[in-house]
C-alpha positions, 0 to 999 in steps of 0.5 A: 438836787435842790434850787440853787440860790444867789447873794446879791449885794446891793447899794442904796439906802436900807429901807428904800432897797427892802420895800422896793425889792420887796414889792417887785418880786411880790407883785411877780407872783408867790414862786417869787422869794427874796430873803433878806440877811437878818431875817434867816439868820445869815451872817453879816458884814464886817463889824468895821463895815457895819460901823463905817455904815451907822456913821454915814462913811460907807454907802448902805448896802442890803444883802438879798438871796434869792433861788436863780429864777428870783434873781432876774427879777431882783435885777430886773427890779434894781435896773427898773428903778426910776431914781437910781437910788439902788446899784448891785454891787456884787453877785455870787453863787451859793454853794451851800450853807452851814450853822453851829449851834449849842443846845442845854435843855431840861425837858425830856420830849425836847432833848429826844427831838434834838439828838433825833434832829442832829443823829439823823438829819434832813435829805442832805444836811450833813452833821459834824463837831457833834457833842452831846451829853445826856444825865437821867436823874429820876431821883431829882424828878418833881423839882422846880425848874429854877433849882440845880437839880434836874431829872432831865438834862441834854447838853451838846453842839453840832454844825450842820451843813447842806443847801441853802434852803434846808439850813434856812429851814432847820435855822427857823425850826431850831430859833424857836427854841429858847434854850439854844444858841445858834449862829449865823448861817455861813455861806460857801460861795462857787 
């Protein structure tokens, strides 16, 4: 079994929050990790709430995930803060995780290293929804990239679910791929 994460939401403005949680846990040590939501890749909040915020009608509030150990010291940090300008609205224990994505490649190395990735998953990642479609065209073999005809083409989708830390890390391996379409990283709650 892996490490077991928390979401924390915390009140206060953005920027201020990140820096400040930032510098706390970094100053703990390297096993001290803090993900923020928009930088591995999870789901947000509400669009109306999103809005209400960019308005000024809602306070700020900055989504922070950390593995239990990490946790502490992010309220540590929250408690310790001298101007109060940071409050932890809620806390809640991360089950697990699952992404969607979509995929349309043309090249063949890419195509063999995405049906490998989504036919035989990472230790506890499970795949399901899984759709792919495979052409071979050898007869189109030497055409431009930018034309209709491909010699190569693997289209497809699935959604991978497992612990928090092994989506986060597929997430990153698959958001360098130009030619796929990933959503946010959902999370299930205890």
């Amino acid at each position: 079994m892996g490490r077991t994460y928390a979401e924390l939401v915390i009140e206060g403005p953005e920027e201020y929050t990140r820096g400040f949680i930032r510098g706390f846990v970094g100053a703990c040590g390297p096993h001290a990790e803090v993900f923020f939501n928009d930088e591995i890749g999870l789901a947000g909040d509400s669009l109306v709430q999103s809005i209400k915020e960019k308005l000024g009608l809602a306070r700020q509030v900055t989504h922070v995930v950390a593995d239990d150990e990490t946790t502490k010291l992010v309220r540590e940090a929250v408690a310790a803060e001298p101007e109060h300008k940071m409050a932890i609205h809620s806390e809640r224990q991360i089950d697990s995780a699952s992404m969607h994505f979509k995929f349309h490649v043309y090249n063949g190395e890419l195509g063999g290293r995405l049906k490998q990735g989504v036919n035989h998953p990472a230790a506890e990642v499970a795949m399901s929804d899984v759709v792919l479609h495979e052409t071979v065209d050898p007869k189109a073999k030497g055409v431009e990239l930018y034309t209709p005809a491909h010699d190569y083409e693997l289209t497809g989708q699935a959604t991978a679910a497992g612990p928090l830390d092994k989506i986060i890390k597929l997430y990153q391996e698959l958001s360098s791929i130009e030619q796929l379409v990933i959503e946010p990283i959902r999370l299930k709650y205890e």
